[in-house]
N, CA and C atoms as an extended XYZ file, in Angstrom:
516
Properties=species:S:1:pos:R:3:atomname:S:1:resname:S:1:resid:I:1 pbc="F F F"
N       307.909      -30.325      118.075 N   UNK     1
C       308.836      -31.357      118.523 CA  UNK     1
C       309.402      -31.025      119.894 C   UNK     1
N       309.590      -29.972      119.999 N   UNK     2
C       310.177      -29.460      121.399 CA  UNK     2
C       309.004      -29.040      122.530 C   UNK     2
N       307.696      -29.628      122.787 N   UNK     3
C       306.594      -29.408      122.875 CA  UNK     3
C       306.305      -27.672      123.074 C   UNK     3
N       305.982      -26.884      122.004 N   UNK     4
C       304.969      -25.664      122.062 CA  UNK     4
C       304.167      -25.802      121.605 C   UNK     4
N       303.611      -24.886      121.940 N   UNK     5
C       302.460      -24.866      121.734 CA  UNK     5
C       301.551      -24.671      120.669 C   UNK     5
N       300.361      -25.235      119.835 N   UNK     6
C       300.629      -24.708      118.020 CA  UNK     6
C       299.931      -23.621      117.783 C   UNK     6
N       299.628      -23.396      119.009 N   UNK     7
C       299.455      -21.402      118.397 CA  UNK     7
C       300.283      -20.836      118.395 C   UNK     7
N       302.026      -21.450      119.044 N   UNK     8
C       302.927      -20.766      119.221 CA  UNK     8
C       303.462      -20.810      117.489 C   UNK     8
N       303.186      -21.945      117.192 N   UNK     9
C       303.727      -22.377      115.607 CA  UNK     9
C       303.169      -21.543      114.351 C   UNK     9
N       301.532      -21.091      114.538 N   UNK    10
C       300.856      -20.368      114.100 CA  UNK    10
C       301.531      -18.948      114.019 C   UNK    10
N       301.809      -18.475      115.294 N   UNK    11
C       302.460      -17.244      115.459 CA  UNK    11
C       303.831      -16.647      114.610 C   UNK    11
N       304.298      -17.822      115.374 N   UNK    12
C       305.853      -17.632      114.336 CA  UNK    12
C       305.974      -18.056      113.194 C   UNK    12
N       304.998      -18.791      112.819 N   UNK    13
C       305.392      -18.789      111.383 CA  UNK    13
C       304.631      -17.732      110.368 C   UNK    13
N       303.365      -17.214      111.034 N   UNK    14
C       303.014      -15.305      110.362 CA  UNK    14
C       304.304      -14.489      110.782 C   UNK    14
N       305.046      -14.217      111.673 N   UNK    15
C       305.851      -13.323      111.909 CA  UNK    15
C       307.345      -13.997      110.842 C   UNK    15
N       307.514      -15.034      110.675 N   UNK    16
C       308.717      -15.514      109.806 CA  UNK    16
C       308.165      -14.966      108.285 C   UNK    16
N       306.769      -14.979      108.098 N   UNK    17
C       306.533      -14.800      106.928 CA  UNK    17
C       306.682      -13.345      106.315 C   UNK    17
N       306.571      -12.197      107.378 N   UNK    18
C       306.805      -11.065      107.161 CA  UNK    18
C       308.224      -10.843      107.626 C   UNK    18
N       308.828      -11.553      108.229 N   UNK    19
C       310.507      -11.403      108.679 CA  UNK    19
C       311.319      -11.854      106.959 C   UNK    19
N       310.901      -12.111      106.187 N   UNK    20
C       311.571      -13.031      105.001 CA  UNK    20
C       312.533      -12.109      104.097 C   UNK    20
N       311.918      -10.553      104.267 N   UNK    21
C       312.869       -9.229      103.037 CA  UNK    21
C       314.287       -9.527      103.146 C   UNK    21
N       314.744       -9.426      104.667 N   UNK    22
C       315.974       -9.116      104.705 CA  UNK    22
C       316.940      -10.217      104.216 C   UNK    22
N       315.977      -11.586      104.236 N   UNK    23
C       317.019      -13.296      103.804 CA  UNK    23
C       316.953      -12.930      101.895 C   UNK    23
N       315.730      -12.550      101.233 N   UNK    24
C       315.943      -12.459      100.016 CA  UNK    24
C       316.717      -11.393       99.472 C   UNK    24
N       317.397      -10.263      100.544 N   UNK    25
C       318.272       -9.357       99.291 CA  UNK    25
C       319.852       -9.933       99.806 C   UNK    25
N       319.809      -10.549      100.997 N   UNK    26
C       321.084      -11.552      101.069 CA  UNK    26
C       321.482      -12.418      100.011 C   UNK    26
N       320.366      -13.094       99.856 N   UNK    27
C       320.323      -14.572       98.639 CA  UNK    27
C       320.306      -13.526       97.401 C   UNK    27
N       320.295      -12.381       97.209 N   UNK    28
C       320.505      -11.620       95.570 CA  UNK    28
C       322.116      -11.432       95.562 C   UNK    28
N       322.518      -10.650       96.952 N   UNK    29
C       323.882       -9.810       96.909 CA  UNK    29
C       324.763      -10.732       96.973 C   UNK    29
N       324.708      -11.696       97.915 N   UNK    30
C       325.734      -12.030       98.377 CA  UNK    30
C       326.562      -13.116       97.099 C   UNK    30
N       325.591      -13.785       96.347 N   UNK    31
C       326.707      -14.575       95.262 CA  UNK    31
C       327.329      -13.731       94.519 C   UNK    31
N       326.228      -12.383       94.291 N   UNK    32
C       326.561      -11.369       93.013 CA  UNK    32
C       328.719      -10.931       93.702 C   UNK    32
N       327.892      -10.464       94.967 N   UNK    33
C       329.656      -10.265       95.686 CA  UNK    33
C       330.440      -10.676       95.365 C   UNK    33
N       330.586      -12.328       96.065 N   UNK    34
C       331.277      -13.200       95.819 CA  UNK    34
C       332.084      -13.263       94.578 C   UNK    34
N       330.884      -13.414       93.158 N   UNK    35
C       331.501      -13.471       91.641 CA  UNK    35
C       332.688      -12.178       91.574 C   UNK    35
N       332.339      -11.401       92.269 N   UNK    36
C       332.562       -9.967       91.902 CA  UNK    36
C       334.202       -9.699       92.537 C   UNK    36
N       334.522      -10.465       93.738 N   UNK    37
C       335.716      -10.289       94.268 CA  UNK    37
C       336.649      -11.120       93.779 C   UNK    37
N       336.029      -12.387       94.000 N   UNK    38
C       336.900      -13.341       93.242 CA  UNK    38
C       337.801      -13.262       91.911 C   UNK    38
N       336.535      -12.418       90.820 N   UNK    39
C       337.386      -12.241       89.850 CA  UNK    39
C       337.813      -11.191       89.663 C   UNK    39
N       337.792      -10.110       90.981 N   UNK    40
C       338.721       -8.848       90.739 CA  UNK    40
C       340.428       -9.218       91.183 C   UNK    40
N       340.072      -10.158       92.750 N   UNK    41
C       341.262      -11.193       93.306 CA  UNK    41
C       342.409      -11.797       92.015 C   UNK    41
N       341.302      -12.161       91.248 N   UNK    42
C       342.132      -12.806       90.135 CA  UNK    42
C       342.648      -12.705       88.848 C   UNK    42
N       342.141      -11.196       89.142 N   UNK    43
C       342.790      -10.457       88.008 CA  UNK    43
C       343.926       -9.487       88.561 C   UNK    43
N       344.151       -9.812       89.871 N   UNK    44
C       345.144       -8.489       90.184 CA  UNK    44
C       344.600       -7.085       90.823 C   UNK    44
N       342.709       -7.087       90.647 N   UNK    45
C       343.292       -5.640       91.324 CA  UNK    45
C       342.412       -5.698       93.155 C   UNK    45
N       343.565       -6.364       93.513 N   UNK    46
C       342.979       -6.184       94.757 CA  UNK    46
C       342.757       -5.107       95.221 C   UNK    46
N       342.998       -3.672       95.513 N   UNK    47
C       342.658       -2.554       95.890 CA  UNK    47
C       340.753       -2.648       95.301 C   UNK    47
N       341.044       -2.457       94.419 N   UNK    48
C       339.482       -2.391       93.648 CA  UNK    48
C       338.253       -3.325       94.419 C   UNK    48
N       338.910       -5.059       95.213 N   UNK    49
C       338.140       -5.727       95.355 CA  UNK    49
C       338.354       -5.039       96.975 C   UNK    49
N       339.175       -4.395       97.751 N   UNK    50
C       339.180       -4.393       98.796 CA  UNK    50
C       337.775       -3.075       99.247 C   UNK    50
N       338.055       -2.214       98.284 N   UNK    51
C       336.694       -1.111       98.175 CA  UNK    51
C       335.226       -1.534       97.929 C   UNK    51
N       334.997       -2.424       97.129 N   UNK    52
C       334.060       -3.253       96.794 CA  UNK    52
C       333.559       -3.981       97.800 C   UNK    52
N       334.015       -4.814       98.668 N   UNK    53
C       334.009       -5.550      100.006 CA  UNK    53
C       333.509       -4.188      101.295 C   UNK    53
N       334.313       -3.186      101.524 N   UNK    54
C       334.138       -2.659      102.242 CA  UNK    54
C       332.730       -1.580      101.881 C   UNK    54
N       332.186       -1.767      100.813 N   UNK    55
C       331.261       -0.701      100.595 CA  UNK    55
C       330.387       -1.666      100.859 C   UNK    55
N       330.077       -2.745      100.409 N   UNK    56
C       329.086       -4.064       99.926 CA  UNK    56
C       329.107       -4.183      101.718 C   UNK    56
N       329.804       -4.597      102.770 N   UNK    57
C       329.301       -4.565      103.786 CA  UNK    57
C       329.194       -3.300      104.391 C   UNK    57
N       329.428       -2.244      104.240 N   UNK    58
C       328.778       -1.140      104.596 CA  UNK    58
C       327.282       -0.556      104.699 C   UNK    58
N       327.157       -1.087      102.988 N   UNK    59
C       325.901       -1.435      102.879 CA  UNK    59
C       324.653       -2.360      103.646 C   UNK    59
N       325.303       -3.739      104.216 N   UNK    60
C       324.787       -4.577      104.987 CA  UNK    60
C       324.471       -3.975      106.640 C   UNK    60
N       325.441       -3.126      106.911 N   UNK    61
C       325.445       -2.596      108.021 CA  UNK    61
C       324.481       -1.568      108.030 C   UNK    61
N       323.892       -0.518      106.867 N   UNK    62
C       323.640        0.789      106.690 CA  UNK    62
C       321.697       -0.162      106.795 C   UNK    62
N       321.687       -1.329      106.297 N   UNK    63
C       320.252       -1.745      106.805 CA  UNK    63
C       319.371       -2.044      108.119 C   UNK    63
N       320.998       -2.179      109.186 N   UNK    64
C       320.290       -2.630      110.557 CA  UNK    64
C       318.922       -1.566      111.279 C   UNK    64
N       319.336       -0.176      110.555 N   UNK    65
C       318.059        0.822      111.385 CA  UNK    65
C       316.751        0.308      110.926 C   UNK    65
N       316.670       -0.356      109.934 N   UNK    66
C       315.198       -1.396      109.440 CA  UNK    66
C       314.821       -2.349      110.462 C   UNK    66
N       315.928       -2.785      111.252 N   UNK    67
C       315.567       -3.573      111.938 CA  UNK    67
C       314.916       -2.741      113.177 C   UNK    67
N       315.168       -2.047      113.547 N   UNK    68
C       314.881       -1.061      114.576 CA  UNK    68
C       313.389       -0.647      114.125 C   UNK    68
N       313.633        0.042      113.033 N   UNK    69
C       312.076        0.664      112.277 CA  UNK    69
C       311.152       -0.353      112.641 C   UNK    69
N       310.877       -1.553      112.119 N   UNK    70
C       310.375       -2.309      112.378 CA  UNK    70
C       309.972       -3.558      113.727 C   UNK    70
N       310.899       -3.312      114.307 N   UNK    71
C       310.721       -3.607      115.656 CA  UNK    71
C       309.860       -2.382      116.489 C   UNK    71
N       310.230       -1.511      116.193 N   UNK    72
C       309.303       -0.620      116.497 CA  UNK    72
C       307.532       -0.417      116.464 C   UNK    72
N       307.735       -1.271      115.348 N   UNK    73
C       306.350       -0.860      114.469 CA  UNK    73
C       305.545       -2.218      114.330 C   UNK    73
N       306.154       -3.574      115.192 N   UNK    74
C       306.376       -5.044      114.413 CA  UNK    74
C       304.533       -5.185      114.717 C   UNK    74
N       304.115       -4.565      116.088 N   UNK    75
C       302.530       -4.815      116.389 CA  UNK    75
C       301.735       -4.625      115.487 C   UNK    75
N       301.727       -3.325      114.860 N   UNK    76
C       301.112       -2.100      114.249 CA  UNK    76
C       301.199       -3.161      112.325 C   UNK    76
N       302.170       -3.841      112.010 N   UNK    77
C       302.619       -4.286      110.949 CA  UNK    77
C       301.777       -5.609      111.223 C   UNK    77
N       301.901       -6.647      111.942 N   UNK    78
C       301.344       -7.387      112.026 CA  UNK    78
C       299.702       -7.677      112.105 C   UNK    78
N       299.252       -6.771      112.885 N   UNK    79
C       297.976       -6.692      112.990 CA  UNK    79
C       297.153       -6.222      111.500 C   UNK    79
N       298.230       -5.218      110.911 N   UNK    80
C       298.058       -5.137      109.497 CA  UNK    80
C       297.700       -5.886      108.788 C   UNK    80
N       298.691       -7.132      108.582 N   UNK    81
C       298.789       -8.049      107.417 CA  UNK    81
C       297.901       -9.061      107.826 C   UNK    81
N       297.287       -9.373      109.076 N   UNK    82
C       297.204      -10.901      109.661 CA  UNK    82
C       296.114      -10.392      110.479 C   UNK    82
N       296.303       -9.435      110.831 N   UNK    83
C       294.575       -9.014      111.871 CA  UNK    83
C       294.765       -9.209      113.037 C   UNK    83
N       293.565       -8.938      114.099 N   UNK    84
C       293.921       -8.571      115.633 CA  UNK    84
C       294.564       -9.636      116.025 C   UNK    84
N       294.196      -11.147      115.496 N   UNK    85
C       294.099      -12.418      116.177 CA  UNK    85
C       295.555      -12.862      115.925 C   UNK    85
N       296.520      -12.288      115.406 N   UNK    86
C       297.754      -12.198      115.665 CA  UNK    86
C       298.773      -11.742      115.936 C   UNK    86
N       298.042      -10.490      116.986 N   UNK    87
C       298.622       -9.543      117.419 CA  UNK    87
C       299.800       -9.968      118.539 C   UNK    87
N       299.930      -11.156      119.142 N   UNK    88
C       301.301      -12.235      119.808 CA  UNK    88
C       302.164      -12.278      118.764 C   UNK    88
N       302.639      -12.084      117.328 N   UNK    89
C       303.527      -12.093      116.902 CA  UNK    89
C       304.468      -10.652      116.485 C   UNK    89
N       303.872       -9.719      116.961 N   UNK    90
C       304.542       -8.720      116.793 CA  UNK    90
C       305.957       -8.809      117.440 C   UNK    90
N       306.289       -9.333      118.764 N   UNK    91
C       307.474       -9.552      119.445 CA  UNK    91
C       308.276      -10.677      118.428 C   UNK    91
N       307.735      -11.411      117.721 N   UNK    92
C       308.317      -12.433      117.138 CA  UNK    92
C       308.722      -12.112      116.255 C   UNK    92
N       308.257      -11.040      115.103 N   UNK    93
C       308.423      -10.575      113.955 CA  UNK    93
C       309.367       -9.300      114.046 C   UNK    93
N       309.876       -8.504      115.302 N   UNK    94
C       310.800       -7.596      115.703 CA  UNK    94
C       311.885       -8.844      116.094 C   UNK    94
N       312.048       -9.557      116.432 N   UNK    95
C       313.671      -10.452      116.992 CA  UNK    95
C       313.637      -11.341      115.421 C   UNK    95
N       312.744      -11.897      114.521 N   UNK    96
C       313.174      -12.407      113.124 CA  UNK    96
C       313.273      -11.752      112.518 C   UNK    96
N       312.773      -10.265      112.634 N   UNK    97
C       313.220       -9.303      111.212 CA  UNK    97
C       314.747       -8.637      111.875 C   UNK    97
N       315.288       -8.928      113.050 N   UNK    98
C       316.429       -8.511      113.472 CA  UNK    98
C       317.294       -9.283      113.035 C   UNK    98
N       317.128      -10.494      113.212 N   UNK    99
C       317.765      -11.582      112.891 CA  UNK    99
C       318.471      -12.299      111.472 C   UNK    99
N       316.786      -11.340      110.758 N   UNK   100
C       317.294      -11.479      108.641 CA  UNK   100
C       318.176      -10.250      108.595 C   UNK   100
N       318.087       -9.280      109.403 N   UNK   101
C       318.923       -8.218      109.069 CA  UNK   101
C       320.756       -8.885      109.839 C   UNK   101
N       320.837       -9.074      110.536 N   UNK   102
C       322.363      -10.086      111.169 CA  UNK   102
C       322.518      -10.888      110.042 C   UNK   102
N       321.741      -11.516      109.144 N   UNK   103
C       321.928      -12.621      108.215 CA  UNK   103
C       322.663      -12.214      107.424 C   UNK   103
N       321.814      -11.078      106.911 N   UNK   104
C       321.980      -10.237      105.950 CA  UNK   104
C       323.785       -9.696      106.020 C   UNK   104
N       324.549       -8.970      107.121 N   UNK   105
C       325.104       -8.724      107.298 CA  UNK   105
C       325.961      -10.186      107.391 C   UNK   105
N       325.804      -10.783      107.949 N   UNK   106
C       326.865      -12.354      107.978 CA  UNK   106
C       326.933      -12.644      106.628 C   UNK   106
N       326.015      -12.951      106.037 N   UNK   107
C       325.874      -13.238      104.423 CA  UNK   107
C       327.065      -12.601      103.383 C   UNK   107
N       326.606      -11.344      103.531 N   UNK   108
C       327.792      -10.144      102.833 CA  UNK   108
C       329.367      -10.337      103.500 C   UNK   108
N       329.646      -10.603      104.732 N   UNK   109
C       330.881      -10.927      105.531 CA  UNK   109
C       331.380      -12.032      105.113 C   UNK   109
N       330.585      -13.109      105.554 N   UNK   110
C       330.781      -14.543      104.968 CA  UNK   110
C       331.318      -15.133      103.460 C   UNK   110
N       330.832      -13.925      102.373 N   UNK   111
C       331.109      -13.957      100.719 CA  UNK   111
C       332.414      -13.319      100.878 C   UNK   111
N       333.184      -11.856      101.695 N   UNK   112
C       334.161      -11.321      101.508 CA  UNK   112
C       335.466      -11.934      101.769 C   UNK   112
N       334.610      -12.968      103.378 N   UNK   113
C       336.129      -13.916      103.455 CA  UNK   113
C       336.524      -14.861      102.987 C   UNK   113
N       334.977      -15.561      102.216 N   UNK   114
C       335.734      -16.711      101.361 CA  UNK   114
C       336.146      -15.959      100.203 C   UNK   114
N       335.958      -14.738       99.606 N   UNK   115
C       336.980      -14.365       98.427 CA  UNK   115
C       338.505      -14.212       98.586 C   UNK   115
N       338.289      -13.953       99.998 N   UNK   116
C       339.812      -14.135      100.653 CA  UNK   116
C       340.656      -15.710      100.786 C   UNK   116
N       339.803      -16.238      100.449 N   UNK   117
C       340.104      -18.011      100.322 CA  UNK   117
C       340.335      -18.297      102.012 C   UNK   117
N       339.370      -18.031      102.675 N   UNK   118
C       339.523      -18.419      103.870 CA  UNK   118
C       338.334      -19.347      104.316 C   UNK   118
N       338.001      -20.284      103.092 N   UNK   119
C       336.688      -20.834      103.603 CA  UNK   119
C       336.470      -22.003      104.438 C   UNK   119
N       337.790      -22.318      105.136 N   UNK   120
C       337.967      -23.122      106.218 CA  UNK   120
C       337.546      -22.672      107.211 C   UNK   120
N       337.702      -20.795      107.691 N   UNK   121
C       337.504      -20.136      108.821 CA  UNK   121
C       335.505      -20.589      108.816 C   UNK   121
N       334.938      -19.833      107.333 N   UNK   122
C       333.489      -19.676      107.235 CA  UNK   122
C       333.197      -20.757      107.504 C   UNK   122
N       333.572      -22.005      107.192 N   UNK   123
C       332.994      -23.464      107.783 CA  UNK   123
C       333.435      -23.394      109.148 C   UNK   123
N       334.197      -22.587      110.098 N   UNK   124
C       334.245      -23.339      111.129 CA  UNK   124
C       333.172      -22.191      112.319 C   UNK   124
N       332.901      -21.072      111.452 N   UNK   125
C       332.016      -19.895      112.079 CA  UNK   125
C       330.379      -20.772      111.608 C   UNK   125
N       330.183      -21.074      110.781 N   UNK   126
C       328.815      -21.752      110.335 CA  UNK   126
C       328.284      -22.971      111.913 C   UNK   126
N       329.671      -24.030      111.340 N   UNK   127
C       329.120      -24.823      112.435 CA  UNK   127
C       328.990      -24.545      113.967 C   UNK   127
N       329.802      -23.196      114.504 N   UNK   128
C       329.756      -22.592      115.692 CA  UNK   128
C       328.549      -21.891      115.758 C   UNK   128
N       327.890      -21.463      114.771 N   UNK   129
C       326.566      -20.700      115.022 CA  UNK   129
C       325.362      -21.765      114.854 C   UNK   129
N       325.430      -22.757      114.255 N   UNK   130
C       324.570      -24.162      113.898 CA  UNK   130
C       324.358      -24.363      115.036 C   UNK   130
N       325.831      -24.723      115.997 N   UNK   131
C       325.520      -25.444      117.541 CA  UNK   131
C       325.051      -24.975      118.574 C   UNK   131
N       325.319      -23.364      118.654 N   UNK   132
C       324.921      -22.753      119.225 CA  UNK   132
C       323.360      -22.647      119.554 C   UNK   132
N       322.568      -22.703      118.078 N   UNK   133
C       321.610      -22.331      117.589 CA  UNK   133
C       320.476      -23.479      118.107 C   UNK   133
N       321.308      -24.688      117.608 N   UNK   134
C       320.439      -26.312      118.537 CA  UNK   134
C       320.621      -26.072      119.985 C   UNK   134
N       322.059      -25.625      121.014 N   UNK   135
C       321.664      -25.907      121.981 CA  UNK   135
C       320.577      -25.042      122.495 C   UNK   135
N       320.351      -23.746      122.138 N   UNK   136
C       319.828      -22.438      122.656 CA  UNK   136
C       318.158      -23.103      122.300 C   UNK   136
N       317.404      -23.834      121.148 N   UNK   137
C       316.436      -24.295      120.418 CA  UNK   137
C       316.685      -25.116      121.796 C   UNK   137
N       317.038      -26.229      122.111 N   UNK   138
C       317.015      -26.869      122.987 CA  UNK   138
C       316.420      -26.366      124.795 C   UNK   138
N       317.184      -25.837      124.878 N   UNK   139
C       316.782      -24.845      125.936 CA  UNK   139
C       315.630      -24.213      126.039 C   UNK   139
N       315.068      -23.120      125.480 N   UNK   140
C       314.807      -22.115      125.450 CA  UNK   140
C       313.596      -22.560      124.502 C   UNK   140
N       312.980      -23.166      124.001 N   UNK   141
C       312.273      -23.296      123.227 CA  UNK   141
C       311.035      -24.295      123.940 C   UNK   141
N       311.152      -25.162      124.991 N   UNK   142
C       310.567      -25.977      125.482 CA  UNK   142
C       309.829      -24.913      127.093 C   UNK   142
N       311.115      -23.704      127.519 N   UNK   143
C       310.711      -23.238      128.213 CA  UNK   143
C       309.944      -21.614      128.232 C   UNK   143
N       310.252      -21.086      126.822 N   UNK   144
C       309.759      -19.825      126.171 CA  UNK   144
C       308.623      -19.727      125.023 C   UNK   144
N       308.879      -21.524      124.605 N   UNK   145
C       308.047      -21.286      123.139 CA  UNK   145
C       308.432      -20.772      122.248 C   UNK   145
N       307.217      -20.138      121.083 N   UNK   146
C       307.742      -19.219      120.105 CA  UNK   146
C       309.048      -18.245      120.339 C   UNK   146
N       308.907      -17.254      121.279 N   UNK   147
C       309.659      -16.450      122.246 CA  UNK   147
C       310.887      -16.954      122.248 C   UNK   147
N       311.416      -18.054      122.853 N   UNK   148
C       312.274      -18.609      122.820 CA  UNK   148
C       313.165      -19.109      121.583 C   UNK   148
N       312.317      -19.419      120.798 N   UNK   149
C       313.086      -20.072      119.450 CA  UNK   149
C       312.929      -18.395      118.488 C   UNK   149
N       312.353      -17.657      118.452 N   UNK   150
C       313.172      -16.231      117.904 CA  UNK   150
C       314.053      -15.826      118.522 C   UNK   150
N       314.062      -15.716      119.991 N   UNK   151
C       315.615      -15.535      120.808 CA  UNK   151
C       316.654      -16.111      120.335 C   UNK   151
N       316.337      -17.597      120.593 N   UNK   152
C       317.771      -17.619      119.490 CA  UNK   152
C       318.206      -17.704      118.051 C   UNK   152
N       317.266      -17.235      117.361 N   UNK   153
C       318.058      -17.492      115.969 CA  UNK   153
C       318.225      -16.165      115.901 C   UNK   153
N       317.617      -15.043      116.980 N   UNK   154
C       318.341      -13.837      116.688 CA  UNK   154
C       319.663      -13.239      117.313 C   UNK   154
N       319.906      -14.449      118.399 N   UNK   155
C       320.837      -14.101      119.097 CA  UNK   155
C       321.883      -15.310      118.263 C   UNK   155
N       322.068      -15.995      117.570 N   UNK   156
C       322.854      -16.700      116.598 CA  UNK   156
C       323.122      -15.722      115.682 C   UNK   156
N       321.919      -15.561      115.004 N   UNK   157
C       322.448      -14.589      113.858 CA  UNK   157
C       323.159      -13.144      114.181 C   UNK   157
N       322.721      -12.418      115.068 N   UNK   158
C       323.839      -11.622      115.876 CA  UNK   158
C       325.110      -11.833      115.878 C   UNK   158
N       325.257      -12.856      116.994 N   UNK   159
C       326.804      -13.760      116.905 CA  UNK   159
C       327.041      -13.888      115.522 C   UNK   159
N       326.608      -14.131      114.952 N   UNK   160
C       327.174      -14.725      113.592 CA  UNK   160
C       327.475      -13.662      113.137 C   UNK   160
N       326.772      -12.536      112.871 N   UNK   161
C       327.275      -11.193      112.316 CA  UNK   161
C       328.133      -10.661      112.632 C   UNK   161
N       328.566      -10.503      113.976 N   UNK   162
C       329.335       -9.373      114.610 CA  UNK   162
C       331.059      -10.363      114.432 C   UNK   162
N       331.008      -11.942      114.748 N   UNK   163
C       331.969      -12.570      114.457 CA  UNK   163
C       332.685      -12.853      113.023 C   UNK   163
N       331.225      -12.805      111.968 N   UNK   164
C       331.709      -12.700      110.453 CA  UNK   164
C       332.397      -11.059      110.359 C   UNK   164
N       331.962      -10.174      111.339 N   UNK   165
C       332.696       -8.982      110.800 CA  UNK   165
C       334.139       -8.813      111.220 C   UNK   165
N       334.184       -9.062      112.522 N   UNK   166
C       335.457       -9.589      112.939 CA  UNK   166
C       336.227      -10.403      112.168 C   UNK   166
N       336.450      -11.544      111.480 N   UNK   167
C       336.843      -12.087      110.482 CA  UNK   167
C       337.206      -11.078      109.066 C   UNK   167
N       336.472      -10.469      108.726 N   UNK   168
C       336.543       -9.154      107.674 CA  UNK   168
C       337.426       -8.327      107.559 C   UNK   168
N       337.441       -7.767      109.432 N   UNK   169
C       338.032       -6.867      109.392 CA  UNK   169
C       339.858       -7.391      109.502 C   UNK   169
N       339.742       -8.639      110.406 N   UNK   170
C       341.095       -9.857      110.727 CA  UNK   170
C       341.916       -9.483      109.137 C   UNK   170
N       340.802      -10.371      108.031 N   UNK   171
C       341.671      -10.936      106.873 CA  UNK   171
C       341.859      -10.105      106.033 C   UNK   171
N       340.768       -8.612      106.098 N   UNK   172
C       340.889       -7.867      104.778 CA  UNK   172
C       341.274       -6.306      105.719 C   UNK   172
């Protein structure tokens, strides 16, 4: 839609397909969290939920060197799974596996502050990273391609991380 190119589409969508670990242990932890604070919140022992929060994103944080590992390695991995003839997505599959790892971390942030009942703030950080995310797709995607549209959903999800932690650290 943004005219690239469809080998560019080809590309990124093998490198999204091996970028996917870090979005599925988000989509495990993060409701489990959520259940988990809420009803410590509401039973009184906030100390208990405040340790819980701070370990649970500790944890989110203690995954980013994966992102590194693998950016490192994203050529060597790709050519693996997909063979020489997609050896252009290795750059793509190091900025989306960076990017599930920021998720990952926003995800876990995002569950701690709405246990904090602040889910006016998380709706107003969502739609700031949404817009961000179209104008940067807008941009950058017509003039980079593939390249471009992993730039920004890794540079969204970044933002989104480092601002959901900020929020974390604000309310809790």
């Amino acid at each position: 839609a943004l005219q690239g190119a469809s080998a560019d589409v080809g590309l990124y969508a093998a490198a999204q397909n091996l970028a996917v670990a870090p979005g599925l242990f988000a989509l495990s932890l993060a409701p489990l969290l959520l259940a988990t604070l809420a009803r410590l919140r509401r039973s009184g022992a906030e100390a208990e939920a405040r340790r819980i929060a701070r370990d649970a994103l500790r944890v989110s944080i203690a995954i980013v060197p994966l992102a590194a590992l693998v950016a490192g390695t994203a050529d060597e991995i790709v050519r693996l799974v997909f063979g020489a003839s997609f050896g252009g997505a290795g750059l793509l599959l190091a900025l989306l596996f960076a990017a599930g790892v920021a998720l990952v971390v926003m995800s876990v942030a995002v569950s701690i502050v709405t246990a904090a009942d602040a889910q006016r703030v998380v709706s107003l950080l969502g739609v700031g990273v949404l817009a961000g995310a179209i104008a940067g797709h807008l941009v950058l995607v017509p003039r980079y391609g593939a390249v471009g549209a992993a730039m920004v959903t890794a540079s969204a999800s970044v933002a989104g991380g480092l601002a959901s932690i900020a929020l974390v650290h604000r309310l809790w």
